[in-house]
C-alpha positions in Angstrom: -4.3 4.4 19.6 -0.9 3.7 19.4 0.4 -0.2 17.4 2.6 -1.8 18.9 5.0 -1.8 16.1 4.9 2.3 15.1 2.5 4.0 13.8 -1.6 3.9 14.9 -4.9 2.4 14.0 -7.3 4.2 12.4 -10.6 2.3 10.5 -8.5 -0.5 10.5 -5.5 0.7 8.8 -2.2 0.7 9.9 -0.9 4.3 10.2 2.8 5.2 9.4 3.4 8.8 9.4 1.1 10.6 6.6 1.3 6.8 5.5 -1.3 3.8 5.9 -0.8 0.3 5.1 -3.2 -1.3 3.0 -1.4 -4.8 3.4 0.3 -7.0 6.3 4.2 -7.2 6.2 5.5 -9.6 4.0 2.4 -9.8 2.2 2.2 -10.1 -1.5 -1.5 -10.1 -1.9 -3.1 -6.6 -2.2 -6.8 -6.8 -0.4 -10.0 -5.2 -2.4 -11.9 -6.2 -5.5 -10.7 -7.4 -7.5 -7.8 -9.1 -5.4 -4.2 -8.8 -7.1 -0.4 -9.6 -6.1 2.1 -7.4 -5.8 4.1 -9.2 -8.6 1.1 -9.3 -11.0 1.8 -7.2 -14.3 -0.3 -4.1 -13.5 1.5 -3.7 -10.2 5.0 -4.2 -12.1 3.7 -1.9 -14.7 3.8 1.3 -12.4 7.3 1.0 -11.7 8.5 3.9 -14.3 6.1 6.4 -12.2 6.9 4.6 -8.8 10.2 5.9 -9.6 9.6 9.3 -10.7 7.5 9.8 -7.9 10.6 9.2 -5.9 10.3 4.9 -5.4 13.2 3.3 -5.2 13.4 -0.2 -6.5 16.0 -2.0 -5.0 14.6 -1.0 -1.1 10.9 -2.3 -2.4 10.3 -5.8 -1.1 12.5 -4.8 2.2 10.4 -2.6 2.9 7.2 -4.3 2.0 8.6 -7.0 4.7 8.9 -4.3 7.3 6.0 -2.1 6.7 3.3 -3.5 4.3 2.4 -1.7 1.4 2.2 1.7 2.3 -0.1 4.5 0.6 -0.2 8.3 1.7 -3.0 8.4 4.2 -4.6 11.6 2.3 -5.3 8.9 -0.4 -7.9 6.8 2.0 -10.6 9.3 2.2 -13.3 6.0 1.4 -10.8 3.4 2.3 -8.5 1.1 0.8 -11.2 -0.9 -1.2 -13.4 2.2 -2.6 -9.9 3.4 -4.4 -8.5 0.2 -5.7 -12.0 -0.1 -7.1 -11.5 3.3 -8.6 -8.1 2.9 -10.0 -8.5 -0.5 -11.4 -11.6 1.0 -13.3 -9.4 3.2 -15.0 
């Protein structure tokens, strides 16, 4: 079904392209367990391989404003919650 804003819904994700977003726009706070914010040390820590995976950040928090956070859809298999539970585990 198509969102009004680009994109589609699909098990209550936000599609963009091969993209989904796991957060609202402007939003800070990343959903799942445990909770976190974008600006909380282990989210600023990934920066150096946000980058060399091709991140750019000056464009970051404009484009967290216009699209949410954004994760490749491929990554969702379980959902949003299943692998932030699995990659804060690690």
């Amino acid at each position: 079904m198509p969102h009004a804003r680009g994109g589609t819904r699909l098990d209550g994700q936000r599609r963009v392209g091969a993209c989904a977003a796991v957060s609202g726009r402007r939003q800070v706070t990343v959903p799942g367990y445990p909770a976190s914010s974008l600006r909380d040390p282990l989210w600023q820590g990934s920066w150096p391989d946000a980058v060399e995976l091709g991140g750019v950040a000056d464009e970051f928090w404009q484009r967290i404003a216009v699209h949410g956070l954004l994760v490749p859809s491929s990554w969702l298999g379980q959902g949003w919650p299943a692998l932030w539970g699995r990659s804060f585990g690690h």
